[in-house]
PALUM-258806 format. One record per residue (C-alpha): residue in three letters; x, y, z. Coordinates in pm, whole numbers, plus 50000, padded with zeros to 5 digits. Each point is the difference from the previous one (the first is absolute). Example, Ala and Ser with C-alpha at 12.3 -4.5 7.8 and 13.67 -1.06 7.14 Angstrom:
% residues 2
{site ALA; {51230; 49550; 50780}};
{site SER; {50137; 50344; 49934}};
This chain:
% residues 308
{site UNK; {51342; 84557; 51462}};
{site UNK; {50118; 49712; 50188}};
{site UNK; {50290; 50024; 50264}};
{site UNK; {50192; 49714; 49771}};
{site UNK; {50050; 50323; 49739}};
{site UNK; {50196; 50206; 50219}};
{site UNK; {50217; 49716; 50143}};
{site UNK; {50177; 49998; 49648}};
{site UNK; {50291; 50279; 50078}};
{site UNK; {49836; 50275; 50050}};
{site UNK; {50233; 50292; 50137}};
{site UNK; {49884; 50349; 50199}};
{site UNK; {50179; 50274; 50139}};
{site UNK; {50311; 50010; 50256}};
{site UNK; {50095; 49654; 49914}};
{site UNK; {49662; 49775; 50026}};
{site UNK; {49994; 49651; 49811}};
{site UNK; {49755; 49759; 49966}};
{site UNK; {50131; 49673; 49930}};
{site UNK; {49845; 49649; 49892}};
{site UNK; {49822; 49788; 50234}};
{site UNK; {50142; 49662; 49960}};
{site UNK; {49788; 49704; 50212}};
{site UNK; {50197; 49867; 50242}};
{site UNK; {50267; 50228; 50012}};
{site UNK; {50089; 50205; 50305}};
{site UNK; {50169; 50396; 50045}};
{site UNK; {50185; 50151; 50228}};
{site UNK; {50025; 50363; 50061}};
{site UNK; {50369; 50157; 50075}};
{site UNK; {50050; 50332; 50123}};
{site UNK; {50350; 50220; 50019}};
{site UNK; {50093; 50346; 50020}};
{site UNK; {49850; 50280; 50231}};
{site UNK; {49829; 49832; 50298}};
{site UNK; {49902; 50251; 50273}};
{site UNK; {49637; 49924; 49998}};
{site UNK; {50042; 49656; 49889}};
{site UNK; {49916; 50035; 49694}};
{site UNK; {50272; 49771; 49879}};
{site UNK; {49908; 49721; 50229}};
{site UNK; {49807; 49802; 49774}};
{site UNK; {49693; 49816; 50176}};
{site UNK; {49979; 49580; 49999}};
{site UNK; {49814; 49839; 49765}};
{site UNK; {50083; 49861; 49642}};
{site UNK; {49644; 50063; 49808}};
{site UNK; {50106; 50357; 49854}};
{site UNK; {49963; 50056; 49630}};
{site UNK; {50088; 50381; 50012}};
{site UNK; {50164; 50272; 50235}};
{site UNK; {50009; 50375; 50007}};
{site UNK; {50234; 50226; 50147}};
{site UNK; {49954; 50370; 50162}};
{site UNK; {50189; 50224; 50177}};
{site UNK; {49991; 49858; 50369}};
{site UNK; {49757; 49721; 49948}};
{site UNK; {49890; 49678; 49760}};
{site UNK; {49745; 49799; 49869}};
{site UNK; {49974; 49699; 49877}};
{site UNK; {49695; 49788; 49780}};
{site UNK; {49935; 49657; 50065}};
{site UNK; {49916; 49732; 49795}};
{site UNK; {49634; 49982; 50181}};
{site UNK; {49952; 50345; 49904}};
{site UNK; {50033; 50162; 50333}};
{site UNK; {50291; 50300; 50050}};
{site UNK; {50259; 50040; 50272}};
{site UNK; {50161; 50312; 50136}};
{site UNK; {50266; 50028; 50228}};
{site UNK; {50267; 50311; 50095}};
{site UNK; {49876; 50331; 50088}};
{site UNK; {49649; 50069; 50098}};
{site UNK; {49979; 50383; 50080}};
{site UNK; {49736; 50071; 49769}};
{site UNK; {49832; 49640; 49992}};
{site UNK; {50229; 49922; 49677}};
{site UNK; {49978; 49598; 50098}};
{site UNK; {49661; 50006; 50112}};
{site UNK; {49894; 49754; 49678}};
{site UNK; {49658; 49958; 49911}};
{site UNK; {49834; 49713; 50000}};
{site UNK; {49875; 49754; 49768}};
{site UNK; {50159; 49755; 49813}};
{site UNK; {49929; 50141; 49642}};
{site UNK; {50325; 50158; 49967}};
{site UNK; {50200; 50018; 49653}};
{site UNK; {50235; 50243; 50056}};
{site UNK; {50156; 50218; 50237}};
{site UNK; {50223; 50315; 50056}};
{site UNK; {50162; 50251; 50225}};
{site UNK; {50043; 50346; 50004}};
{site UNK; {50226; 50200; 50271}};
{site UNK; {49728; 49982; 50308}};
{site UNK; {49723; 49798; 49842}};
{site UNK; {49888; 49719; 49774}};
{site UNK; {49805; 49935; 49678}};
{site UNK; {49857; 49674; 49889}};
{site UNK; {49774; 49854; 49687}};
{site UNK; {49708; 49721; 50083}};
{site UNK; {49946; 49744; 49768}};
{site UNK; {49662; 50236; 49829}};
{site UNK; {50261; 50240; 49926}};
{site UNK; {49869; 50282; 50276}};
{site UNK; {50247; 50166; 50222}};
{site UNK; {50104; 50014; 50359}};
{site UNK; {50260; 50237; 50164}};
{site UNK; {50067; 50037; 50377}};
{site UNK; {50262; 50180; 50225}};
{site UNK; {50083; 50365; 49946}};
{site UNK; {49775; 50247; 49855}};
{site UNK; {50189; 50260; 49918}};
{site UNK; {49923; 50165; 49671}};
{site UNK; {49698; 49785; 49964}};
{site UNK; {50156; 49683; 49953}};
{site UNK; {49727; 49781; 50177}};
{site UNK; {49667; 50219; 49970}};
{site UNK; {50089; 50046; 49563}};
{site UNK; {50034; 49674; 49966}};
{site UNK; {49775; 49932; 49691}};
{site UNK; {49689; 49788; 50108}};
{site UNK; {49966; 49874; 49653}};
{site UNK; {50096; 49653; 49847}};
{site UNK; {50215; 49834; 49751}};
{site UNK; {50331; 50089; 50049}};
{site UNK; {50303; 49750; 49958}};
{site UNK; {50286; 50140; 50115}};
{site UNK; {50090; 50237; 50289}};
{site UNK; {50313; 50238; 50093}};
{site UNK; {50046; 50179; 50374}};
{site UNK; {50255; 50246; 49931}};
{site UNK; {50120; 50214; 50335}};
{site UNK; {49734; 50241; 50011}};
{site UNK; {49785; 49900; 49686}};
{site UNK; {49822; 49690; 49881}};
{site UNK; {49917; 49922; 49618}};
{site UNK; {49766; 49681; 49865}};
{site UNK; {49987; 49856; 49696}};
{site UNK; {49675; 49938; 49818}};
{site UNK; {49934; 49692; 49777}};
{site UNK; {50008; 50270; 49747}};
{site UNK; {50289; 50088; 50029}};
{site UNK; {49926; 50350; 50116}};
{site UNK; {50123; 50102; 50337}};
{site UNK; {49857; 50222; 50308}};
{site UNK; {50212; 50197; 50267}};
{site UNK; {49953; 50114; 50340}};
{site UNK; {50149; 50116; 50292}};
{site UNK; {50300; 50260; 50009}};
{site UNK; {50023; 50196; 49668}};
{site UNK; {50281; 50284; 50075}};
{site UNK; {50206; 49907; 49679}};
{site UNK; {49731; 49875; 49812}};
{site UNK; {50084; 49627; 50080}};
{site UNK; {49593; 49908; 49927}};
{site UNK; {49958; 50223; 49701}};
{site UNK; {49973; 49669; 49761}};
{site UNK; {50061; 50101; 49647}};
{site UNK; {49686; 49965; 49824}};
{site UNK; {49887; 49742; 49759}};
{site UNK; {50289; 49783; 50071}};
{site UNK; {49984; 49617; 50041}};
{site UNK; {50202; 49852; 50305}};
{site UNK; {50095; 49665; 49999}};
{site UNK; {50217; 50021; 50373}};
{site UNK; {49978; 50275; 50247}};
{site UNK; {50297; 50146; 50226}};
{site UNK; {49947; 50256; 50277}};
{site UNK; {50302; 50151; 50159}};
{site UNK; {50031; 50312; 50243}};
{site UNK; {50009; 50310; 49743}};
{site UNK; {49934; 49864; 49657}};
{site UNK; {49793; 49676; 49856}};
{site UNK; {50061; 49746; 49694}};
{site UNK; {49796; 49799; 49770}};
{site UNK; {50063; 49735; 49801}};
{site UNK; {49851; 50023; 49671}};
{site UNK; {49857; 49673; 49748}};
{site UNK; {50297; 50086; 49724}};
{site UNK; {50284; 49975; 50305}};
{site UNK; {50053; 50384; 50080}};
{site UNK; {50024; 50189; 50285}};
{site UNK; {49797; 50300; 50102}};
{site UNK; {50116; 50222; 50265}};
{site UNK; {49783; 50273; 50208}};
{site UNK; {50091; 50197; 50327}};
{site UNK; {50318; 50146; 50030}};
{site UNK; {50307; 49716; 50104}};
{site UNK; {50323; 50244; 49901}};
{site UNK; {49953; 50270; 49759}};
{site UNK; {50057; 49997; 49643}};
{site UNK; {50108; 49569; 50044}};
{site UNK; {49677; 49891; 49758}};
{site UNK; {49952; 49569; 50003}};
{site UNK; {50193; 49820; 49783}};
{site UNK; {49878; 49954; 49625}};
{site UNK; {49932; 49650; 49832}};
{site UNK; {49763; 49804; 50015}};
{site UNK; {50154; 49669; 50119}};
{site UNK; {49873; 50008; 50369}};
{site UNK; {49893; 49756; 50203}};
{site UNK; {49944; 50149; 50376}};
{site UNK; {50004; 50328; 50178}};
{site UNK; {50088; 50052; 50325}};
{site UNK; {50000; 50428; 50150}};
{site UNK; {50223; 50064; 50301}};
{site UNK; {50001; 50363; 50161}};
{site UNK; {50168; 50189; 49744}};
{site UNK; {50142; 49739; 49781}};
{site UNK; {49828; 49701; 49777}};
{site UNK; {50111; 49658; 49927}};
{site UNK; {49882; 49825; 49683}};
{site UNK; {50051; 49600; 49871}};
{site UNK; {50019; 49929; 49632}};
{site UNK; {49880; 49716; 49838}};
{site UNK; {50371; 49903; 49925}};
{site UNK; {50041; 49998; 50411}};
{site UNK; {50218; 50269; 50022}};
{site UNK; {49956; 50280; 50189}};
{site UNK; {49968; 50360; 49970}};
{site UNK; {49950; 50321; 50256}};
{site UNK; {49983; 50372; 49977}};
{site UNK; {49986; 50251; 50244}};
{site UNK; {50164; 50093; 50349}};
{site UNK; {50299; 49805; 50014}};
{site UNK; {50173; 50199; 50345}};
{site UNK; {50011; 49615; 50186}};
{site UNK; {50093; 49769; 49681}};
{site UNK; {49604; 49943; 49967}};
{site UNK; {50071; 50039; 49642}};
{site UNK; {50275; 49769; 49977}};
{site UNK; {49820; 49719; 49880}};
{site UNK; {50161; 49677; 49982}};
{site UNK; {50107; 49883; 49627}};
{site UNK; {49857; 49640; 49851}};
{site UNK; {49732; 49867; 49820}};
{site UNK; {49824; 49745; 50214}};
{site UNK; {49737; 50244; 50265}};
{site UNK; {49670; 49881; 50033}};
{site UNK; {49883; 50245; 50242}};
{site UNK; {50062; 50393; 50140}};
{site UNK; {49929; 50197; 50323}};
{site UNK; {50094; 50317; 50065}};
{site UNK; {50051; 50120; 50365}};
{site UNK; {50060; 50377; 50144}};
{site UNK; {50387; 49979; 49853}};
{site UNK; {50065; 49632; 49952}};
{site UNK; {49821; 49806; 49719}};
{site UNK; {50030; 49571; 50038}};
{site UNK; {49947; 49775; 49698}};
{site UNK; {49951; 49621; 49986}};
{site UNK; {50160; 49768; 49739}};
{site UNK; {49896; 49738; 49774}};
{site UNK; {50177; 49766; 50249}};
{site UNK; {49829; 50125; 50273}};
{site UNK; {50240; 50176; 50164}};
{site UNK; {50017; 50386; 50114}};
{site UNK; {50220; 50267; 49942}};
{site UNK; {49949; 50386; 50154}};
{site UNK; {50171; 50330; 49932}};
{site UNK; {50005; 50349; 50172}};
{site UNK; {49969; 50131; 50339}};
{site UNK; {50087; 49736; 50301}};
{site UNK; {49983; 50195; 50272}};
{site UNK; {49782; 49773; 50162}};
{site UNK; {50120; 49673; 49851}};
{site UNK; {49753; 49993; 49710}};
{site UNK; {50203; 49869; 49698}};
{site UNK; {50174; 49779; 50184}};
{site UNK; {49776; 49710; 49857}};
{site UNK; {49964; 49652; 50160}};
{site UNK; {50165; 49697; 49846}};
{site UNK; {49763; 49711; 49777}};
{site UNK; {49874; 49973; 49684}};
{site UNK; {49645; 49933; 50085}};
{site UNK; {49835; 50326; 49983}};
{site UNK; {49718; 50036; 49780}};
{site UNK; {49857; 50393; 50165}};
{site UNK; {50148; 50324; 50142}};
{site UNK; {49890; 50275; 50122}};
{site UNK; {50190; 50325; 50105}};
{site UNK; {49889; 50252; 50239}};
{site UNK; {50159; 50350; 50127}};
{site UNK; {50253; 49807; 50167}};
{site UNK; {49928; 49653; 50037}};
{site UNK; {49933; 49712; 49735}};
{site UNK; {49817; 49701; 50008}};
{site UNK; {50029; 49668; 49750}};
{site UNK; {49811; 49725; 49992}};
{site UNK; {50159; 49612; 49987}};
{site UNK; {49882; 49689; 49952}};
{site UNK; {50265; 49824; 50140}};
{site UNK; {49837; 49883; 50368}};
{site UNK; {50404; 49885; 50111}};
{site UNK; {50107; 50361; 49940}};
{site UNK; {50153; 50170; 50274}};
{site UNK; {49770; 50198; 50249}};
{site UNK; {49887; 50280; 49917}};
{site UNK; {50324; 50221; 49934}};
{site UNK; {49990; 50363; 50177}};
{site UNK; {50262; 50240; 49971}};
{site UNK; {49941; 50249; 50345}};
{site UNK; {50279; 50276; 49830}};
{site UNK; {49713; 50305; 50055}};
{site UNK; {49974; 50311; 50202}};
{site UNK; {49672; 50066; 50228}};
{site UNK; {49708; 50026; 49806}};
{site UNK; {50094; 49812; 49690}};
């Protein structure tokens, strides 16, 4: 399958989007929030196509095909692979996950729980979701395979179920189904089952709460709500979700952000502009994508306690 297919909109876990390549256009990466390892401080360059957000580290995809990591490196989590053959790429708490172009998989970083050696050696896969401490990947048909930690039964895929879209999140996992429902496995809060309908558009799992778009662009979450993660802004027009440890961030039709929840580290407080066309949220940190090269540099909010 050719890289051109999964440069269409394709989303993945903790707040990964692909976007369109457009010749002759140029993207800048913007960082904010929680910056102790500098994960926030978003590295030069306008040729990025995609980002991906972790706890205390990022990557980034590049319209060459070749990945970027930057932030915290205890466990190797930014030591990228190489190649240029890239599609798509994610990040877990301490490591990374990304899909080549024949649809075979790549993880690096932290192996805890088996994260890197499980990674399935087998190809055609589409999509891909690094939760915290589990991974999932879609296949092209539809099916899905888990790995890494399974304590709440967060890679116990239903069986004989057809995924469309992927969402890994700390305790509990989503799918995305071909008729627009949502199916929910792992344990997020107890006896708080996903919404019904079957009007969705995009899933997006958080640590113990769950964002979801409609196709009407409204907005929907379920869950832990403690820090206003749940809160989710009212309106019609979002194009795009990301759910972070207690904040979730949304981009509008116009192209402009809006976030909700936790700030403790300056994480919803969103930069200005109306020329973002990808986010990304991590533990404490997001990341957005503009394609506006006279946009202010790179904004970093430095609100964070030691570690973070």
């Amino acid at each position: 399958m050719s890289r051109q297919h999964f440069r269409r909109g394709l989303q993945t876990a903790f707040g990964l989007f692909l976007i369109a390549c457009c010749s002759g256009c140029d993207y800048l990466i913007v960082g904010w929030g929680a910056n102790g390892y500098g994960q926030a401080t978003a590295p030069e360059g306008t040729d990025y196509q995609s980002v991906a957000a972790g706890h205390q580290h990022s990557l980034a995809l590049r319209n060459d095909g070749t990945l970027e990591g930057w932030g915290d490196n205890q466990f190797g989590q930014i030591e990228v692979p190489d190649g240029d053959d890239f599609v798509a790429v994610d990040a877990g708490d301490f490591y990374g996950l990304a899909l080549r172009e024949d649809g075979s998989l790549v993880g690096w970083g932290s192996n805890q729980y088996g994260l890197i050696d499980d990674v399935p050696e087998e190809t055609g896969f589409i999509a891909i979701s690094a939760g915290g401490m589990h991974a999932l990947a879609l296949r092209q048909d539809g099916t899905v395979v888990g790995w890494g930690d399974n304590g709440y039964g967060q890679i116990d895929v239903p069986e004989e179920t057809r995924f469309t879209a992927i969402s890994a999140g700390y305790f509990h996992s989503l799918g995305l189904k071909g008729n627009g429902s949502i199916v929910m496995w792992g344990t997020a809060v107890a006896n708080d089952p996903a919404p019904t309908g079957n009007d969705f558009a995009a899933i997006a799992a958080g640590v113990t709460y769950s964002l979801a778009l409609r196709k009407n662009g409204t907005l929907v979450a379920w869950g832990d709500g403690g820090s206003g993660q749940t809160d989710v802004p009212l309106g019609n027009n979002f194009t795009r979700i990301a759910a972070g440890n207690s904040h979730g961030l949304a981009l509008k039709r116009d192209g402009s952000l809006v976030a909700w929840g936790s700030n403790t580290y300056g994480q919803t407080d969103v930069p200005e502009g109306s020329d973002f066309i990808a986010i990304a949220a991590g533990s404490f940190h997001n990341l957005a994508i503009t394609r506006k090269l006279s946009f202010f540099p790179a904004q970093v909010t430095t609100r964070h306690f030691s570690g973070n």
